[in-house]
C-alpha positions as CSV (number, residue, x, y, z in Angstrom):
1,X,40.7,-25.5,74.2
2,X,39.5,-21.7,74.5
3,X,36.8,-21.0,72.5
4,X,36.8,-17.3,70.5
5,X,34.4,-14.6,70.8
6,X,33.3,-14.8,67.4
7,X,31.3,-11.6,67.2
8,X,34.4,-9.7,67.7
9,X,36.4,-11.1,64.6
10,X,36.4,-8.8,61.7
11,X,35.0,-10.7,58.4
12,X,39.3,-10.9,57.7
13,X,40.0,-12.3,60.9
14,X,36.6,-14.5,60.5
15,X,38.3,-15.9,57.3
16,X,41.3,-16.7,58.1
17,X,40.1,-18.5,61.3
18,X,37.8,-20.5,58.9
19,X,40.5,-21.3,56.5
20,X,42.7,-22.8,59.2
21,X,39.7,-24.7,60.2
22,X,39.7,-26.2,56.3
23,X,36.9,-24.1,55.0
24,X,36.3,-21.9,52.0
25,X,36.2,-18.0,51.8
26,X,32.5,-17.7,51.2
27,X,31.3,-19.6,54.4
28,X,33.0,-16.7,56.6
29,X,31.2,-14.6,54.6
30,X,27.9,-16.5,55.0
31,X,28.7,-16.7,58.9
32,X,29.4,-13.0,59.1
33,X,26.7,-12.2,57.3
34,X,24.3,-15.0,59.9
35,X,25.9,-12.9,62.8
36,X,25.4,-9.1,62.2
37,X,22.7,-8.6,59.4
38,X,20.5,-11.5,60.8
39,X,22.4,-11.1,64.5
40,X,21.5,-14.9,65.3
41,X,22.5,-15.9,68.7
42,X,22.8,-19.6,68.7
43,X,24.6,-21.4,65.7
44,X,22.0,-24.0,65.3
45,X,20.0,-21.0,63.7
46,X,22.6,-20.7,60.2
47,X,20.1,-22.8,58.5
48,X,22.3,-22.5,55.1
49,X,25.5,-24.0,57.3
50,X,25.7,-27.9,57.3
51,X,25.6,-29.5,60.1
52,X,29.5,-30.7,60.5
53,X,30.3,-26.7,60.1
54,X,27.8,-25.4,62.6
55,X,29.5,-28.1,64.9
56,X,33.1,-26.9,64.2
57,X,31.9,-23.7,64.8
58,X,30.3,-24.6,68.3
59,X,33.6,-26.1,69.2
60,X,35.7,-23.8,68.4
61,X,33.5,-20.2,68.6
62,X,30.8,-18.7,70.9
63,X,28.7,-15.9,70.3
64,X,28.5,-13.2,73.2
65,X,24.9,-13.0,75.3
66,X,23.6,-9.7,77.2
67,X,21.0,-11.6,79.2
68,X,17.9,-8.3,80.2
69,X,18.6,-7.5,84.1
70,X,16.0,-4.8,83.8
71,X,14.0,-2.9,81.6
72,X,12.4,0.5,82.1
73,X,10.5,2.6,80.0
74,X,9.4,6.0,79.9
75,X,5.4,6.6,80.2
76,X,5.9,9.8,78.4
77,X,8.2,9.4,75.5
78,X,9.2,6.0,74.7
79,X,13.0,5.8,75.8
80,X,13.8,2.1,77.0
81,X,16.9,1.9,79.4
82,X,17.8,-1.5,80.1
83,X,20.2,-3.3,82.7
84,X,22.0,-5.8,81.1
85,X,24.2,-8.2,83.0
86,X,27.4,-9.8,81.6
87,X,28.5,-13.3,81.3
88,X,30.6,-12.5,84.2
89,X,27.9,-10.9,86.2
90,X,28.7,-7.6,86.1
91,X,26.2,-4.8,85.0
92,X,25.8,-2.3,82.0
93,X,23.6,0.2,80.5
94,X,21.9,1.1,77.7
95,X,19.6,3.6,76.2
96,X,17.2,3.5,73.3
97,X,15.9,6.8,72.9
98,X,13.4,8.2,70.0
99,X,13.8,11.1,68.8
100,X,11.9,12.5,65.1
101,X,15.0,12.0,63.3
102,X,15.0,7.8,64.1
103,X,16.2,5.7,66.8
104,X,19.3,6.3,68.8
105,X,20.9,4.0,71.0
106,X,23.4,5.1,74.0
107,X,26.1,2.3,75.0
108,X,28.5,1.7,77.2
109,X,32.2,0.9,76.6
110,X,33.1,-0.3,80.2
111,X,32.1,-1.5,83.0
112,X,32.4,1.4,85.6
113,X,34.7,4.3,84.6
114,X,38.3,5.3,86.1
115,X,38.0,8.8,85.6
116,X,36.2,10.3,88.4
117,X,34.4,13.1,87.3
118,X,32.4,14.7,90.6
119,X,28.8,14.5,88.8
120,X,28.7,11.3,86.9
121,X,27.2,8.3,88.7
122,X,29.6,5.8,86.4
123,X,32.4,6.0,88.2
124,X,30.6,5.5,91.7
125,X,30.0,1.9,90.9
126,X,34.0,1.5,90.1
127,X,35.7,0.6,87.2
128,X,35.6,-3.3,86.4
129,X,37.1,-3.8,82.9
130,X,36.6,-2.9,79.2
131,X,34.0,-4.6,77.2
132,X,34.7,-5.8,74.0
133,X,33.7,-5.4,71.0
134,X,31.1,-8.0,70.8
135,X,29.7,-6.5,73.7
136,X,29.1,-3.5,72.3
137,X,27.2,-5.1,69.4
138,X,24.8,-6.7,71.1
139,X,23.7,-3.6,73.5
140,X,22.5,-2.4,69.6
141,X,21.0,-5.9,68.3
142,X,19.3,-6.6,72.0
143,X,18.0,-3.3,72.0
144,X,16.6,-3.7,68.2
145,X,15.0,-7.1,68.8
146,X,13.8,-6.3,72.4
147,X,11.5,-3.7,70.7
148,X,11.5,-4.2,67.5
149,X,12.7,-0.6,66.8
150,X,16.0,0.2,64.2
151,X,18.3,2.3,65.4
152,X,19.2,4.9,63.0
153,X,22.0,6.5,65.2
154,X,24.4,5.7,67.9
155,X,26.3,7.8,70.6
156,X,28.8,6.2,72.9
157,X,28.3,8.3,76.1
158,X,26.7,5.2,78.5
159,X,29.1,4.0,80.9
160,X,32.9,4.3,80.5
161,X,35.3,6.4,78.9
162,X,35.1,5.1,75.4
163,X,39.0,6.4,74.5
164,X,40.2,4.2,77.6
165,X,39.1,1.3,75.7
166,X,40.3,2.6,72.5
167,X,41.5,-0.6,70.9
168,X,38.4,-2.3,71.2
169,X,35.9,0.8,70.6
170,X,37.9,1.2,67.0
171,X,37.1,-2.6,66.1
172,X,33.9,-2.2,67.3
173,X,32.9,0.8,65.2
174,X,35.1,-0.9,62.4
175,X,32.3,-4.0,63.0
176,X,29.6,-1.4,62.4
177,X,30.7,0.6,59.4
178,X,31.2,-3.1,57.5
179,X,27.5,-3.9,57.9
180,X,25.4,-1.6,55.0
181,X,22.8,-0.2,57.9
182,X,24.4,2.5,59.9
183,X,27.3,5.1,58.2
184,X,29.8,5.9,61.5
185,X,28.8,9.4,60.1
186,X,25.8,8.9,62.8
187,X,27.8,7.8,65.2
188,X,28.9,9.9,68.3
189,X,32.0,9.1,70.5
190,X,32.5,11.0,73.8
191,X,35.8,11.4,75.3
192,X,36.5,13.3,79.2
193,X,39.7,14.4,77.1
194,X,42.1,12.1,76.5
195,X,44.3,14.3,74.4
196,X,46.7,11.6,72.7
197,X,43.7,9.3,72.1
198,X,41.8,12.1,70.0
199,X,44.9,12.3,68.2
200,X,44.5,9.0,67.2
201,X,41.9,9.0,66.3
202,X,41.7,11.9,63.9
203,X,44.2,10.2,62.3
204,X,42.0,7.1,62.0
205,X,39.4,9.0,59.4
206,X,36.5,7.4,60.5
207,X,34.0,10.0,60.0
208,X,32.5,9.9,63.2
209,X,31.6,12.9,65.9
210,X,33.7,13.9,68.5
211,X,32.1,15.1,71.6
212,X,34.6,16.4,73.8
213,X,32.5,16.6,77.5
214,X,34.0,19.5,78.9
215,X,32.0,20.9,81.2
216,X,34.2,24.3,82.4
217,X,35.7,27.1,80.3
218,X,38.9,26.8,83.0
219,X,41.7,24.8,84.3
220,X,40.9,25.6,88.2
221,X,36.9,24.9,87.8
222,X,37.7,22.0,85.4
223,X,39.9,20.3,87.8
224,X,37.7,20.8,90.5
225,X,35.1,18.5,88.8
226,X,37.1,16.8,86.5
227,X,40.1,15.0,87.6
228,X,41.2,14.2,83.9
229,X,41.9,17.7,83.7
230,X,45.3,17.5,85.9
231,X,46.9,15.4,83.3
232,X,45.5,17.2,80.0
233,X,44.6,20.5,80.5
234,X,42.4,22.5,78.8
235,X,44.8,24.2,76.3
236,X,45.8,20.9,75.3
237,X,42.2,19.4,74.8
238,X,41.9,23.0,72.3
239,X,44.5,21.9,70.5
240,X,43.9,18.2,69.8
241,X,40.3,19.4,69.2
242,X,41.5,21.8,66.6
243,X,43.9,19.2,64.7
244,X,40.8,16.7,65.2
245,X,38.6,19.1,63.5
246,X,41.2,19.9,60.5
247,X,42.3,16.2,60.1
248,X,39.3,15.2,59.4
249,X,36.5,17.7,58.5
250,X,34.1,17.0,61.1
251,X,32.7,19.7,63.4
252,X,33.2,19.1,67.9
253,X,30.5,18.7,69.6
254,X,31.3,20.4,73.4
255,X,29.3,18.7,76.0
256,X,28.6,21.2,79.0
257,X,26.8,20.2,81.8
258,X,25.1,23.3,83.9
259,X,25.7,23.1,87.6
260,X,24.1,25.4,89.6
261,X,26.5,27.7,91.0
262,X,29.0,26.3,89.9
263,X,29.2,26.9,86.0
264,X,26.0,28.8,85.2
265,X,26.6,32.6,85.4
266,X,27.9,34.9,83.2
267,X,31.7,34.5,83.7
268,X,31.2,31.1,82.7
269,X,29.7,31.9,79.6
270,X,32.4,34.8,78.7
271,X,35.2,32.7,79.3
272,X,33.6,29.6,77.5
273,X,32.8,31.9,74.2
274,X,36.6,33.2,74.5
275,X,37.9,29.7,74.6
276,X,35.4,28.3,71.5
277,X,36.3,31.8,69.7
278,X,36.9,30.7,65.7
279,X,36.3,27.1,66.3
280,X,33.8,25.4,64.0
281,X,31.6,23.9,66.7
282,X,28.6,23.4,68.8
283,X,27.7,24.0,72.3
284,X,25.5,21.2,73.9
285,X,23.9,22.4,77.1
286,X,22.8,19.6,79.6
287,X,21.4,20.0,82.9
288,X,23.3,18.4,85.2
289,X,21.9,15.0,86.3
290,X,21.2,15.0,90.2
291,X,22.6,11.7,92.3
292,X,21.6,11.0,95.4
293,X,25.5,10.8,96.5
294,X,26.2,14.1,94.9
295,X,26.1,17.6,96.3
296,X,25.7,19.3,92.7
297,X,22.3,20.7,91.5
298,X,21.1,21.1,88.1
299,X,21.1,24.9,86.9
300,X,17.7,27.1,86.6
301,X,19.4,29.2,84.3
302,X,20.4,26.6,81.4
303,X,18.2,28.9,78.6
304,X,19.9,32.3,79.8
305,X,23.5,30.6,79.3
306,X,22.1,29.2,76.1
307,X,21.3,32.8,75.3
308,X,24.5,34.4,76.5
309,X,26.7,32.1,74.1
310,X,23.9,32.5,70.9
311,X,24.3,36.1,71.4
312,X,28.1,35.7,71.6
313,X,28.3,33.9,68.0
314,X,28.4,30.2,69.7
315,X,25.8,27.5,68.1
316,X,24.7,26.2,71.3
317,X,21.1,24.2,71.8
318,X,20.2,22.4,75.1
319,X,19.7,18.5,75.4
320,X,16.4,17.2,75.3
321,X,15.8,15.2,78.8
322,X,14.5,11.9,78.0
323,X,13.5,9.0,80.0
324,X,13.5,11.3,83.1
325,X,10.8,9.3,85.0
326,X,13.0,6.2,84.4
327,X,16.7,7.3,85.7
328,X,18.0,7.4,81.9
329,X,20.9,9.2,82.9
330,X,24.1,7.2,82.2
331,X,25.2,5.3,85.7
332,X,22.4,5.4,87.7
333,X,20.5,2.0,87.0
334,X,23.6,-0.4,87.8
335,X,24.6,2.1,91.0
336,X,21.0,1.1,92.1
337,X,21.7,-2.3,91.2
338,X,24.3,-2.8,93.5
C-alpha cells in the first residue's frame, strides 16, 4: 500500500483520513498540531498518541525529510544558505537571511525552473519537477531548528517559478496561514509573469505580496532576457497587475535587476516610470547576480537609476546583498553541486 505524505494534508483532509482509519476528530487535531507547531519528524515523538495510533499512522503516513547537503554561512552578516537534497536525490535551496525587522527565509518551489530567463542560474541546472507542499514546509522548519532562529517572514523567490506550481504553492501557503505564527501578510510570492495565474490568484484573497520580476520597461529588451515574455507581454502583465492590485488591496512589488548596458541608462528608467505611471507600487532595484556561464554584468549605476525613478515619483529602494561571500543568490549552490 502507498503511504501519504502527511505533511501535505490540510487539518480537513488530515480528518477525514483519520476518520476512515476509525479515529476521532480531536486526534487529527492533536497530530496536526505534533506536525507544524512542534514540526516532529518521526511519529514515535507524539508522546500524547498511544502506541496502536502512532503505529497506524506509521503504516499508513510518512512525514517528508530535507536531509542538509550543505551549509554555508556568511562571515559578515549571518545569512545561512543551505543545500538540501530530496528524498529523490535531487537538490534545493534555501536562504535564511536576517534582517532588523526578524528572520526571513527564501524557498524554493521547484526543482530547476522551465522558464529560461538569460541571468538566473535556476534554470541552468534544468527543470526536474514541482515540490510539494510538504516540501516547502520543511525548507522553513529545517531552517528554524538548524539555527535555532524564527522566521518572522517568508519570500518565495529561491528556485522555481512558484505560479508553475500553483496548485501546490496555494496548499502550501494555505498550510502556513492555519498555523497562529506567521500572517501570509509577510509572505512574498514571485512570479516571471504568468498572467492567468496572477489572476488566480488575486481572486484567491490571500493577502500576500506579489512581486512581479520584471526586469525591462519593454517587450523587445524583455524578450531578449526573458523568454516568458513571448507568451504574456508586457501590457498584459500591467493589466493583471492592476486587477491584482484592486482585487485585493495589496501594493506590487516590481523586481528589476540592473544589467550593465543592458537596462541601466536613462531610457530605461523613462520608459520604466511611463509604464509604472499611477500604479500604487514599488520599485526594487537588484544588481544583477554574475554566473560564471553568463555574459551579463551587474550595473555600476544601480543608485543613479534609483535616483532617476525617486525623482520621477516611483518608490524605488535597492536590495540589500546578503550572503555575498557565500553564493546566496538563488541557483547557484545546486549548479555547483552538479
Amino acid at each position: 500500500m502507498e503511504k501519504t505524505d502527511i505533511l501535505s494534508l490540510s487539518l480537513e483532509e488530515l480528518i477525514i483520513a483519520l476518520d476512515a482509519l476509525g479515529e476521532k476528530k480531536f486526534r487529527a487535531e492533536q497530530i496536526f498540531s505534533w506536525l507544524h507547531v512542534k514540526k516532529v519528524t518521526e511519529f514515535e515523538e507524539m508522546t500524547n498518541i498511544s502506541l496502536e495510533l502512532r503505529t497506524k499512522l506509521s503504516e499508513n503516513f510518512y512525514i517528508k525529510r530535507l536531509n542538509i547537503a550543505k551549509r554555508l554561512e556568511s562571515c559578515t552578516d549571518n545569512t545561512i544558505k543551505y543545500l538540501y537534497e530530496l528524498d529523490d536525490g535531487n537538490h534545493i535551496e534555501t536562504v535564511l537571511m536576517e534582517y532588523n525587522h526578524g528572520n526571513s527565509v527564501c524557498i524554493s518551489t521547484q526543482v530547476g525552473c522551465k522558464m529560461g530567463c538569460k541571468f538566473c542560474a535556476s534554470t541552468i541546472a534544468g527543470f526536474r519537477r514541482n515540490l510539494a507542499p510538504s516540501e516547502m514546509l520543511m525548507q522553513i522548519y529545517m531552517a528554524e531548528k538548524d539555527s535555532g532562529r524564527h522566521v518572522d517572514s517568508l519570500v518565495l523567490m529561491g528556485i522555481g517559478e512558484p505560479l508553475d506550481n500553483f496548485d501546490n504553492v496555494v496548499k502550501f501557503l494555505r498550510l502556513l496561514s492555519a498555523k497562529d505564527d506567521m500572517s501570509l501578510r509577510h509572505v512574498s510570492v514571485s512570479t516571471c509573469g504568468l498572467v492567468n495565474r496572477i489572476y488566480e490568484l488575486a481572486d484567491l484573497k490571500l493577502g500576500i505580496t506579489l512581486s512581479v520580476s520584471l526586469h525591462a520597461p519593454t517587450n523587445e529588451l524583455r524578450s531578449s532576457i526573458m523568454p516568458i515574455n513571448d507568451r504574456f507581454r508586457i501590457e498584459e502583465l500591467m493589466e493583471a497587475c492592476k486587477y491584482y492590485f484592486n482585487t485585493t488591496g495589496r501594493r506590487i512589488s516590481y523586481e528589476f535587476a540592473l544589467i550593465d548596458g543592458v537596462n541601466d541608462n536613462r531610457q530605461s528608467a523613462d520608459a520604466l516610470l511611463k509604464l509604472l505611471k499611477g500604479q500604487n507600487c514599488h520599485v526594487n532595484l537588484i544588481p544583477v547576480n554574475e554566473i560564471k556561464e553568463g555574459v551579463f554584468k551587474r550595473s555600476v549605476s544601480v543608485e543613479k537609476y534609483k535616483q532617476m525613478l525617486i525623482d520621477g515619483g516611483l518608490n524605488a529602494t535597492v536590495r540589500r546583498t546578503l550572503g555575498a561571500d557565500i553564493s546566496a543568490a538563488c541557483g547557484q549552490l545546486r549548479r555547483d553541486n552538479k
